[in-house]
N, CA, C and O atoms as CSV, one atom per row, in Angstrom:
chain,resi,resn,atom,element,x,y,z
A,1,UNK,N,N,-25.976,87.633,-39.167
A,1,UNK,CA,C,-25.714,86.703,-38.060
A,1,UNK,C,C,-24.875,85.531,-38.561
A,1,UNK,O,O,-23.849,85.221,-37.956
A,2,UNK,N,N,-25.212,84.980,-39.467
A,2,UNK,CA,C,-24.327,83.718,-39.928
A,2,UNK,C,C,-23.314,83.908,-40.818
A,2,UNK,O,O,-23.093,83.177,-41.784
A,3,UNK,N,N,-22.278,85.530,-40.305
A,3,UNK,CA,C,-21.258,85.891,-40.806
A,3,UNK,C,C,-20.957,86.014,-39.723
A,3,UNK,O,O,-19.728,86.020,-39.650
A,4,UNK,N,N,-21.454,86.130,-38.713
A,4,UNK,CA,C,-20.503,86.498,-37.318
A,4,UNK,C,C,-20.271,84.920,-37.107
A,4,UNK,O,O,-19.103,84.534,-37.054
A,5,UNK,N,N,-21.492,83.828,-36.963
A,5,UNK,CA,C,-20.949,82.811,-36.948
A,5,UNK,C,C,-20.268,81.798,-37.068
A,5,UNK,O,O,-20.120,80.761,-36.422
A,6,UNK,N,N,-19.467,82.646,-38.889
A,6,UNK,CA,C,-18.627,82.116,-39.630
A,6,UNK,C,C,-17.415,82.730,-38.709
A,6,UNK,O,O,-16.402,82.057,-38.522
A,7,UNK,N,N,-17.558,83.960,-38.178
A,7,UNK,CA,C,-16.243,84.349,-37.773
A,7,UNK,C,C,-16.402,83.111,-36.595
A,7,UNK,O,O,-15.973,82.021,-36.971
A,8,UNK,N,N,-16.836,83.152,-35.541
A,8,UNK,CA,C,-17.050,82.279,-34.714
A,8,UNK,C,C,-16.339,80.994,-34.725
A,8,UNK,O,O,-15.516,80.612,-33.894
A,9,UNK,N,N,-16.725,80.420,-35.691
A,9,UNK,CA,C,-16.602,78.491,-36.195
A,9,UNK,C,C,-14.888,79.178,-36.854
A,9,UNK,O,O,-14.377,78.090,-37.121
A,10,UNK,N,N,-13.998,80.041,-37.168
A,10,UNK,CA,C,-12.873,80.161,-37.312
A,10,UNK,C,C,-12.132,80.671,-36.570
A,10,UNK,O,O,-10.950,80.801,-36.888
A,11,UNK,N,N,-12.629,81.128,-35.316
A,11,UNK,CA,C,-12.005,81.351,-34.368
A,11,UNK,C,C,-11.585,80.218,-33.301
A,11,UNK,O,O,-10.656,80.365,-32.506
A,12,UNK,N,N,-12.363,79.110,-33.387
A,12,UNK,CA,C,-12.656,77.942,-32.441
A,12,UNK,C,C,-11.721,76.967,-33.666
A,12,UNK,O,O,-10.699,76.396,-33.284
A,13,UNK,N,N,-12.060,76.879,-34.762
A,13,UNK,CA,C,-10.798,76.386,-35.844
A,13,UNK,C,C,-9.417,76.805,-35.723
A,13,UNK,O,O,-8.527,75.955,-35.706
A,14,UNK,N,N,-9.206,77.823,-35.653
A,14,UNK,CA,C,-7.822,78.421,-35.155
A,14,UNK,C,C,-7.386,78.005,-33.564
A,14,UNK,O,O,-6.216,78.105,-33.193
A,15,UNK,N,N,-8.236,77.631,-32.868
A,15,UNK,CA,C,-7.860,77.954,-31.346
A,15,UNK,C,C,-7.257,76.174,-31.186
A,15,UNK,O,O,-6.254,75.703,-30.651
A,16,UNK,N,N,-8.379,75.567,-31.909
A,16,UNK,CA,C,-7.917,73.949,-32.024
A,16,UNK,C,C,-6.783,73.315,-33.095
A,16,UNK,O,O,-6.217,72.226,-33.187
A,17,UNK,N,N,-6.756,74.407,-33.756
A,17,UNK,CA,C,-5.107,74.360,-34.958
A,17,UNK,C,C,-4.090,74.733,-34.135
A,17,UNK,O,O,-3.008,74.310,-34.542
A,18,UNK,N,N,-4.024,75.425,-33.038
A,18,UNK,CA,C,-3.234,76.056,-32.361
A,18,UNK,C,C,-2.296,75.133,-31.250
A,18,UNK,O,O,-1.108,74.845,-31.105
A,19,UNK,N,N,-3.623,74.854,-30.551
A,19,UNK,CA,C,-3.651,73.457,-30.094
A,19,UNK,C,C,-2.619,72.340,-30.228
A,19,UNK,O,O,-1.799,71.932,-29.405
A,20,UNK,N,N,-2.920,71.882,-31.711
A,20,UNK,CA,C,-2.608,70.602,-31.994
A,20,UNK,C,C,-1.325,70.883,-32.230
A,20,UNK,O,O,-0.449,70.092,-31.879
A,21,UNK,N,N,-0.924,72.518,-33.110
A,21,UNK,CA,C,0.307,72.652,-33.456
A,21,UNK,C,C,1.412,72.609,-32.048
A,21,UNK,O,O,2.630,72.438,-32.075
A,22,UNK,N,N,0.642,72.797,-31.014
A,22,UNK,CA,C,1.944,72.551,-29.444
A,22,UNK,C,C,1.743,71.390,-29.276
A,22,UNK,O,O,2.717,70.913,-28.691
A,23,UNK,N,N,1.026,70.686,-29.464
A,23,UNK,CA,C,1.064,69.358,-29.102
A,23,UNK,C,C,1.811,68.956,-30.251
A,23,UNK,O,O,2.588,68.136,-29.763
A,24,UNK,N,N,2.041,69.015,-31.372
A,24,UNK,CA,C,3.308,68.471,-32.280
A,24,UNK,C,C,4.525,68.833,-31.827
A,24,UNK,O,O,5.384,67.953,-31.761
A,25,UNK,N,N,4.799,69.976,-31.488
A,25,UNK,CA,C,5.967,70.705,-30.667
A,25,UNK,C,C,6.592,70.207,-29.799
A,25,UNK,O,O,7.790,69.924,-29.824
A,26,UNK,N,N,5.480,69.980,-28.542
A,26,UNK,CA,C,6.031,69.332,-27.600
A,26,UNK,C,C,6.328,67.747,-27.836
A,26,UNK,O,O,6.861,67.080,-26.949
């Protein structure tokens, strides 16, 4: 379970890296 959660907490890390990287963009 607290390997899926790790996937989890890097999926939500990526989604908010993602994020920020269009907001530098724009």
């Amino acid at each position: 379970r607290a390997y899926l959660q790790g996937l989890q907490l890097s999926a939500e890390d990526q989604k908010s890296l993602s994020e920020k990287k269009k907001k530098k963009e724009e």
